[in-house]
C-alpha positions in Angstrom: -30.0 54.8 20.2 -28.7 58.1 19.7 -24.8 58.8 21.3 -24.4 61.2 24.2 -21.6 62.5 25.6 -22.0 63.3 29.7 -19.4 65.4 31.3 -21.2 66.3 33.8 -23.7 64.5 36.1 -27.7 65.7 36.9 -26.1 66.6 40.7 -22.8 68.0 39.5 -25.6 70.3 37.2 -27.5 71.0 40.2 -24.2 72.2 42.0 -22.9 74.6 39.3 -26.5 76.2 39.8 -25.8 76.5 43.8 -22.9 78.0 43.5 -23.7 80.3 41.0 -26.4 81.5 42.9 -23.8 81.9 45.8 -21.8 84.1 43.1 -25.2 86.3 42.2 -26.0 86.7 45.8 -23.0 87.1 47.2 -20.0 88.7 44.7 -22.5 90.1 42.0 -22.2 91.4 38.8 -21.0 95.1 37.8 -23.6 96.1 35.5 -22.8 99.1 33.5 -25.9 100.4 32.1 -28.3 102.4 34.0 -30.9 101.4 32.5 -30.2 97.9 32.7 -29.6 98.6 36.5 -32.8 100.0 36.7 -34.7 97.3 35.4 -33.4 94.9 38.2 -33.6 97.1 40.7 -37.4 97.2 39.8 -37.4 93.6 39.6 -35.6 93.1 43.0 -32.5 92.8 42.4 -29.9 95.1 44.9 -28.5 97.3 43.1 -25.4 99.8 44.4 -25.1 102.6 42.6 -21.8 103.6 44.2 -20.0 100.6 42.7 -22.6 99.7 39.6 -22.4 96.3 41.6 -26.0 94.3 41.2 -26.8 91.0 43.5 -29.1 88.8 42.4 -31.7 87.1 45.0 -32.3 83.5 44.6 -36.0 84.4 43.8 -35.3 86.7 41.0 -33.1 84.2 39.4 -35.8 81.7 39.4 -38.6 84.2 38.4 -36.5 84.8 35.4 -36.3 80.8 34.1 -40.0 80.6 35.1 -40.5 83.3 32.4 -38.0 82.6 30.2 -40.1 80.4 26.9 -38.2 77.1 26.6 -39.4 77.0 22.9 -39.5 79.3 20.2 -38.2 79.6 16.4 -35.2 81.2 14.3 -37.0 82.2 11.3 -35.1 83.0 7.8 -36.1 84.8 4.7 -35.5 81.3 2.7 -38.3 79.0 2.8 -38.2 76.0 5.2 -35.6 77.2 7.1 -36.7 78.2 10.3 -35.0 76.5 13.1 -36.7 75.0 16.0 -35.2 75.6 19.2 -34.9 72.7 22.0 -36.8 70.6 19.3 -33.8 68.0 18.4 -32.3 69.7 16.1 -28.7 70.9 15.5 -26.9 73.3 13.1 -23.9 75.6 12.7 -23.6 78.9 13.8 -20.3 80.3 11.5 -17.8 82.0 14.3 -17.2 85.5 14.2 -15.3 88.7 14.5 -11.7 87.4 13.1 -9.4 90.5 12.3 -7.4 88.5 9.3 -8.1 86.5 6.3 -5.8 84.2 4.5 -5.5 86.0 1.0 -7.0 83.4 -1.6 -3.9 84.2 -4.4 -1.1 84.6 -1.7 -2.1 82.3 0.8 -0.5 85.1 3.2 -2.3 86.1 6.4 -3.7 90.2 5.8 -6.5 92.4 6.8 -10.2 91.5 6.4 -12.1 93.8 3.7 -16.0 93.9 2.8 -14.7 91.4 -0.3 -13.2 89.1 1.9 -17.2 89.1 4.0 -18.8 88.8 1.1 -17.1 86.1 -0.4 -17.6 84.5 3.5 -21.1 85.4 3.9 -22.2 83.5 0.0 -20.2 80.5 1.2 -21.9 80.2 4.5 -25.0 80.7 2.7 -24.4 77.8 0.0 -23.0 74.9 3.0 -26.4 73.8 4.2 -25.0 72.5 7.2 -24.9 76.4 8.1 -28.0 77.6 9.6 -27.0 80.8 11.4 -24.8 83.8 10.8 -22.6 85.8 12.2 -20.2 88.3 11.5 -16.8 86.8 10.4 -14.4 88.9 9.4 -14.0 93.4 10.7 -13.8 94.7 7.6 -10.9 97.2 7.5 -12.4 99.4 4.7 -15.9 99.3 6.0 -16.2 103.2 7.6 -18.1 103.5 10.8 -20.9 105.4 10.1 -25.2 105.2 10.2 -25.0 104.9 6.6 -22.3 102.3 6.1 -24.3 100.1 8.9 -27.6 100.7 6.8 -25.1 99.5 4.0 -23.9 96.7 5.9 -27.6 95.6 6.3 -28.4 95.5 2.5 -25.3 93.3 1.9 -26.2 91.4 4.6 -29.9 89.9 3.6 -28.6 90.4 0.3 -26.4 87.9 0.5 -27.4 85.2 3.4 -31.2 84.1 3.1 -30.7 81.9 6.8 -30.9 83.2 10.3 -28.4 85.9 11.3 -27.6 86.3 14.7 -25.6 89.8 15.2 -25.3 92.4 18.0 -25.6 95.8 17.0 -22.7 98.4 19.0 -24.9 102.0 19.4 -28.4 102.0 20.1 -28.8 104.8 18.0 -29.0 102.3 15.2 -31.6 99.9 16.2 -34.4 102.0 14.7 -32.5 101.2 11.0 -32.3 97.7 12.1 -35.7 97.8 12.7 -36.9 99.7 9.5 -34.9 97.8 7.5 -36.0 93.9 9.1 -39.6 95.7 8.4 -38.7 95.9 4.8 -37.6 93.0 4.1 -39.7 90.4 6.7 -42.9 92.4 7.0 -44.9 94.4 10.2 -43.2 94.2 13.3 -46.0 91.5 14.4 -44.7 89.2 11.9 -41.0 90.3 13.3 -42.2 89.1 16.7 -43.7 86.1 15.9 -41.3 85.0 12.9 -38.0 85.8 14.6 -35.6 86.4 11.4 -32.9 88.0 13.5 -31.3 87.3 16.9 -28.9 89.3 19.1 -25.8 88.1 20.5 -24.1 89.4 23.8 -21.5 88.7 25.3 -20.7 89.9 29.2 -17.3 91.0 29.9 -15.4 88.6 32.1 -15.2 87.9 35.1 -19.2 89.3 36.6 -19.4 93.0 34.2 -22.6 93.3 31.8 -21.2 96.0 30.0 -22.9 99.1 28.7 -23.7 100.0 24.7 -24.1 96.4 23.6 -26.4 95.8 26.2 -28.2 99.2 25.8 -28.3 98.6 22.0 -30.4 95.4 22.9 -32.2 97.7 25.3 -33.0 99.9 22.5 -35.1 96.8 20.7 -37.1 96.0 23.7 -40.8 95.2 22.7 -39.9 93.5 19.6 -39.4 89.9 21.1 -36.0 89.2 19.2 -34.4 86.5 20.7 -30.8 87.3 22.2 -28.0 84.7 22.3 -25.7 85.2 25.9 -22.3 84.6 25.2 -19.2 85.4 27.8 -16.1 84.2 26.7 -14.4 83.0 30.3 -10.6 82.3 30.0 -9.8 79.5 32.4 -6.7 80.9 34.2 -7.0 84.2 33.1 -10.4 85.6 32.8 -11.8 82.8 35.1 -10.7 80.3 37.5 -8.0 78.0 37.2 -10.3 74.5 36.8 -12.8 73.4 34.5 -15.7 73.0 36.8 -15.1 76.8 38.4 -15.1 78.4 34.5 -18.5 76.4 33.9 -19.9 78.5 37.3 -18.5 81.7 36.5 -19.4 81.8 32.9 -22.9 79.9 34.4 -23.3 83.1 36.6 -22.8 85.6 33.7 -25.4 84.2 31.6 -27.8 84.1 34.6 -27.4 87.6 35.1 -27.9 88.4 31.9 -31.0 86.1 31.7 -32.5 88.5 35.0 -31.9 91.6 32.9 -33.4 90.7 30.0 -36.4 89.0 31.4 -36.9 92.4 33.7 -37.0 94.2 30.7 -38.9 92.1 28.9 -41.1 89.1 30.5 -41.0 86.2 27.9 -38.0 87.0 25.9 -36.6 84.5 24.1 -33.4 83.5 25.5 -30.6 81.2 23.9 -27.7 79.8 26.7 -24.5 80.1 24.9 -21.4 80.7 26.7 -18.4 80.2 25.0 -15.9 78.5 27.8 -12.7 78.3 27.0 -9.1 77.7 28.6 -6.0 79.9 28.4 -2.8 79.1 26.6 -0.3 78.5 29.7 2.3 78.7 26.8 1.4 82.6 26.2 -1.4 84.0 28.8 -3.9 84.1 25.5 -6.9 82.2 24.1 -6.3 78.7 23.5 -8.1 77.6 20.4 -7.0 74.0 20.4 -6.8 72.4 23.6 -9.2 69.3 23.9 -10.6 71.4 27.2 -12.7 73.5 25.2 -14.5 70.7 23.7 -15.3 69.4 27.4 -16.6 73.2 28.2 -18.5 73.1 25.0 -20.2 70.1 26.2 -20.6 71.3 29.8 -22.5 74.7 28.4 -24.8 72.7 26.7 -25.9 70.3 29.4 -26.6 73.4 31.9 -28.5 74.8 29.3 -30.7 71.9 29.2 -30.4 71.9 33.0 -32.4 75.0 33.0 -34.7 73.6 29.7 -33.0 76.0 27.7 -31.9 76.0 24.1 -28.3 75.7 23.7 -25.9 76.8 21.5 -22.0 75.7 22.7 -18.9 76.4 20.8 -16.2 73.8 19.5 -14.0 73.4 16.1 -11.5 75.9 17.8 -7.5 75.5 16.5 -4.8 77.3 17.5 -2.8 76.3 13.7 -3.1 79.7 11.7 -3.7 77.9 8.4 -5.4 74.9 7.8 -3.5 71.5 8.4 -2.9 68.8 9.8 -2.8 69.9 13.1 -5.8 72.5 12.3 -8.1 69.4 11.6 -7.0 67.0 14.2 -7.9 69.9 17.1 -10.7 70.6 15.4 -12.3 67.8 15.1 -11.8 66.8 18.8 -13.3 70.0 19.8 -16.2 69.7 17.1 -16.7 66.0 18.2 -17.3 65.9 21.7 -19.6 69.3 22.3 -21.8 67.6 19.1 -22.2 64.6 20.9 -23.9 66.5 23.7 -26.4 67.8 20.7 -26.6 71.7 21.0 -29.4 73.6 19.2 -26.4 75.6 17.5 -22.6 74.6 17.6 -20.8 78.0 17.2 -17.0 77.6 15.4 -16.5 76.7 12.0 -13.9 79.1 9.8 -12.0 80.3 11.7 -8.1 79.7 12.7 -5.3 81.0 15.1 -7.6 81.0 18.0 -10.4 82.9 16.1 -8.6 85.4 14.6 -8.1 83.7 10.7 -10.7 83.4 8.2 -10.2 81.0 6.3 -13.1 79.7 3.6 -11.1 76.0 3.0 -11.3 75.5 6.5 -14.6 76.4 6.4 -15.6 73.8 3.3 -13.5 71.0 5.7 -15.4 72.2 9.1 -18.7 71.6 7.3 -17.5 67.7 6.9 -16.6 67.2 10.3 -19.9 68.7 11.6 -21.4 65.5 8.9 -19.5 63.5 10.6 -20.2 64.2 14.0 -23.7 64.7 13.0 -23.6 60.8 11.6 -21.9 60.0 15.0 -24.4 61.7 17.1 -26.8 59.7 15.4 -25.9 56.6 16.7 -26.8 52.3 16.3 -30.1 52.5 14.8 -32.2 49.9 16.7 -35.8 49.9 15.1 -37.2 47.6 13.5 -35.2 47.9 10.3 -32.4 47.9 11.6 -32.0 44.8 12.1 -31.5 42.3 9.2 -30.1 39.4 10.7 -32.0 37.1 8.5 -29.5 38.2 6.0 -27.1 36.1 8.2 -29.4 32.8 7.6 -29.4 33.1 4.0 -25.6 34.1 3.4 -24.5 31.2 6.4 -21.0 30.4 7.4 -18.2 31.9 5.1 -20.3 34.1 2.7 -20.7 37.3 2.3 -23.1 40.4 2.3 -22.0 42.2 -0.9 -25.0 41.3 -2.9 -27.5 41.1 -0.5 -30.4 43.9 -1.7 -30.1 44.5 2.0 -26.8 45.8 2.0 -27.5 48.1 -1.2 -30.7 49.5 0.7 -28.5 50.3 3.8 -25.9 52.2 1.9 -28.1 54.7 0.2 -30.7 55.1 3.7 -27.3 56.2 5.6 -26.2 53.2 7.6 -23.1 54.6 6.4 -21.5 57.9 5.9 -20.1 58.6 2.8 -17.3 61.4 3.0 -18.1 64.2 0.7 -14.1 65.3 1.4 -10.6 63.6 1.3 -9.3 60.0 -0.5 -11.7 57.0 -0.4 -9.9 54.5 -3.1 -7.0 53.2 -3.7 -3.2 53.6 -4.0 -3.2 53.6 -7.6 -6.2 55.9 -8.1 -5.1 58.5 -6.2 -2.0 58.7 -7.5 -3.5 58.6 -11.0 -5.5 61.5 -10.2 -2.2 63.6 -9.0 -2.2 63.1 -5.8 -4.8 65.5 -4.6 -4.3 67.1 -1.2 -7.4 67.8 1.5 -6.4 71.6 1.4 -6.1 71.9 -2.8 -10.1 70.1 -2.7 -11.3 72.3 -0.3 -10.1 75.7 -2.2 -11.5 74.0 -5.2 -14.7 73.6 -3.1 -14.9 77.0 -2.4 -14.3 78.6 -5.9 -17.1 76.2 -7.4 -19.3 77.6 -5.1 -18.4 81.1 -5.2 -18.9 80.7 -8.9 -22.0 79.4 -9.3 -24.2 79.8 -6.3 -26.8 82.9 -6.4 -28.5 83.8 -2.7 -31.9 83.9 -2.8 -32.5 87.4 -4.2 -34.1 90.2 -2.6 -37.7 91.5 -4.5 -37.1 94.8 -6.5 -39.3 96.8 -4.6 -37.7 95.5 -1.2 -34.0 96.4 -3.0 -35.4 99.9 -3.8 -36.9 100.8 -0.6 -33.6 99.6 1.4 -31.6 102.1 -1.0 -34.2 105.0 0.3 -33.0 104.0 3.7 -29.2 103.8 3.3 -29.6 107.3 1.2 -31.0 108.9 4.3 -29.0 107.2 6.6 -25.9 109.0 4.8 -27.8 112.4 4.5 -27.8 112.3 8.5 -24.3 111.2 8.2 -23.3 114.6 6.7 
């Protein structure tokens, strides 16, 4: 029997959906992009033009989930690594966006650069328990222009062979995403039907779909890639003071969004992902650590399934700034309890000081507590196997199990989970070995990998045809 976590009850689901239809109906949504506006005003949606406010009959919102495909694929360039949305699966999506790493030599907190993201995105791309992407670190010597984005694209795939989920800012550049996801994956049929790359946007809160993100999407209309809805309500700040009333609001956003897309385009594939979250009383800011972003986490995910939606909730958040003690203890509350409500994607691991920190040893430890949970999501197996109590008639009273073939055959099928981090033997062995300290294995983790691991490599032609792209790209430029 597999272990759930329930935060919220079938009726308590069905009355976040009532009032956020109250919300749509009655407050709205400021949408500002015209021709996002547009498209629900087509779709019958009331749309003021006066105060970019939209309102959102109860019929439109229900159109849009009828439409809406409850299954679909993430494809990647690597071979068997598609991912199966709503299927039973679950994987990490890395967090992104920090503004600082932790400098590998210094251990001091400075400014991302495109070394610092490369050295993140080949790590992501080694941890199997990884399956998505996302942009970690701002890169502080990355300029901003067409050619450095067409760049940015070749370093990408480059480097990560998995799924990448990433917005794009201008719609001006989704023609060179497009040409270049054509290079590398094929015609755009096969980009329709395989899915390598999703889009990820993220409503402004409280109730505004903002403009060039969601234009940028806009701009990619007709190519059926999959687009991940993420507000970021800030219980107390951004969003109500309670838990219940930040699962509506941010439940309202993603509904909008969801009317948009589907007016735009009928059948998009759609993936709920709100990222809840709770103020820091102490300071008006994000709070990272709190154990109430683990019970959001697992409240997005059970109104995604509410709606039959794929579900991708965020957890493993910390407000420590470097990892510790008090790093891993928050994060693995707030990893444990959204993963025990089984998201398609669980959105977190890396990052530090509330999202802000990259760090690539807290990365290597978020990967274990993701095994973990993943073990403890898995539950007391109760087939048929599972249950050798004959071993108990041939050992009897005062025995014991350690020889029984039984016991052997458990260990390696995964009755137990053997910790691939941290001390597992004794006193006297540890100290023999000098004492070794969860942060010193972790960095020596990361530089084995960093090392030795080669990403699936791009084919020559495919390198030399992205090069004719970025060169134009930078002839445009200037």
């Amino acid at each position: 029997m597999k272990t759930r976590v329930q935060v919220l009850s079938h009726a308590e689901r069905a009355q976040v959906h009532e009032r956020t239809l109250c919300v749509l109906a009655k407050t709205g949504v400021r949408v500002d992009t015209a021709r996002g506006r547009q498209c629900l005003r087509e779709a019958g949606a009331d749309v003021d033009e006066n105060t970019n406010v939209v309102r959102f009959p109860r019929s439109l919102v229900e159109e849009a989930l009828r439409l809406t495909p409850k299954q679909f694929a993430l494809g990647a360039r690597r071979p068997g690594w598609d991912l199966q949305m709503n299927a039973g699966g679950s994987t990490l999506c890395v967090d992104g966006e920090a503004l600082f790493t932790i400098d590998p030599e210094t251990h001091q907190r400075r400014l991302g650069t495109i070394e610092d993201w490369r050295k993140a995105t080949r790590l992501i791309d080694a941890l199997d328990e990884v399956g998505v992407y996302w942009h970690m670190i701002e890169e502080s010597d990355r300029p901003d222009t067409t050619g450095d984005f067409v760049a940015y694209l070749r370093d990408l795939f480059a480097n990560f062979s998995k799924h990448v989920q990433d917005p794009i800012a201008d719609p001006a550049h989704a023609p060179w995403l497009l040409e270049v996801l054509q290079v590398i994956f094929g015609d755009a049929e096969t980009i329709r039907h395989e899915h390598p790359l999703s889009f990820l946007l993220c409503p402004q809160s409280p109730l505004v779909i903002e403009g060039p993100y969601t234009d940028a999407y806009l701009a990619l209309a007709g190519w059926d890639i999959p687009v991940a809805v993420m507000p970021m309500p800030l219980m107390g700040a951004t969003a109500p003071p309670s838990l219940a009333s930040t699962v509506v609001l941010g439940n309202s956003e993603v509904l909008a969004m969801l009317c948009l897309i589907q007016a735009a385009a009928p059948g998009t594939p759609f993936i709920y992902a709100p990222a809840l979250a709770v103020m820091n009383p102490r300071t008006g800011g994000y709070g990272g650590g709190p154990i109430e972003h683990g019970l959001l986490g697992a409240a997005a995910t059970e109104m995604a399934r509410y709606y039959g939606l794929p579900a991708e909730s965020s957890g493993l958040g910390s407000d420590a700034h470097v990892p510790g003690v008090q790093a891993t203890y928050e994060r693995a509350m707030n990893g444990l309890i959204p993963m025990l409500s089984w998201p398609d994607l669980l959105v977190g691991p890396g990052l530090l000081g509330g999202s802000m920190v990259l760090s690539l040893e807290q990365m290597v430890i978020d990967a274990e507590i993701f095994r973990m949970a993943r073990r403890a999501h898995q539950g007391v197996g109760t087939d048929e196997e599972s249950w050798v109590t004959c071993a108990i008639d041939r050992v009897g009273p005062a025995g014991h199990f350690m020889a029984e073939e039984s016991t052997v055959q458990a260990i390696h099928e995964g009755e137990w989970y053997l910790s691939q981090l941290g001390v597992h033997d004794t006193f006297e062995s540890w100290e023999a070995a000098g004492r070794p300290g969860l942060i010193e294995e972790a960095r020596d983790e990361v530089h084995q990998i960093l090392n030795t691991h080669e990403p699936l490599p791009l084919d020559e032609d495919v390198e030399r045809e992205l090069e004719r792209i970025e060169k134009r790209a930078r002839e445009l430029d200037g």
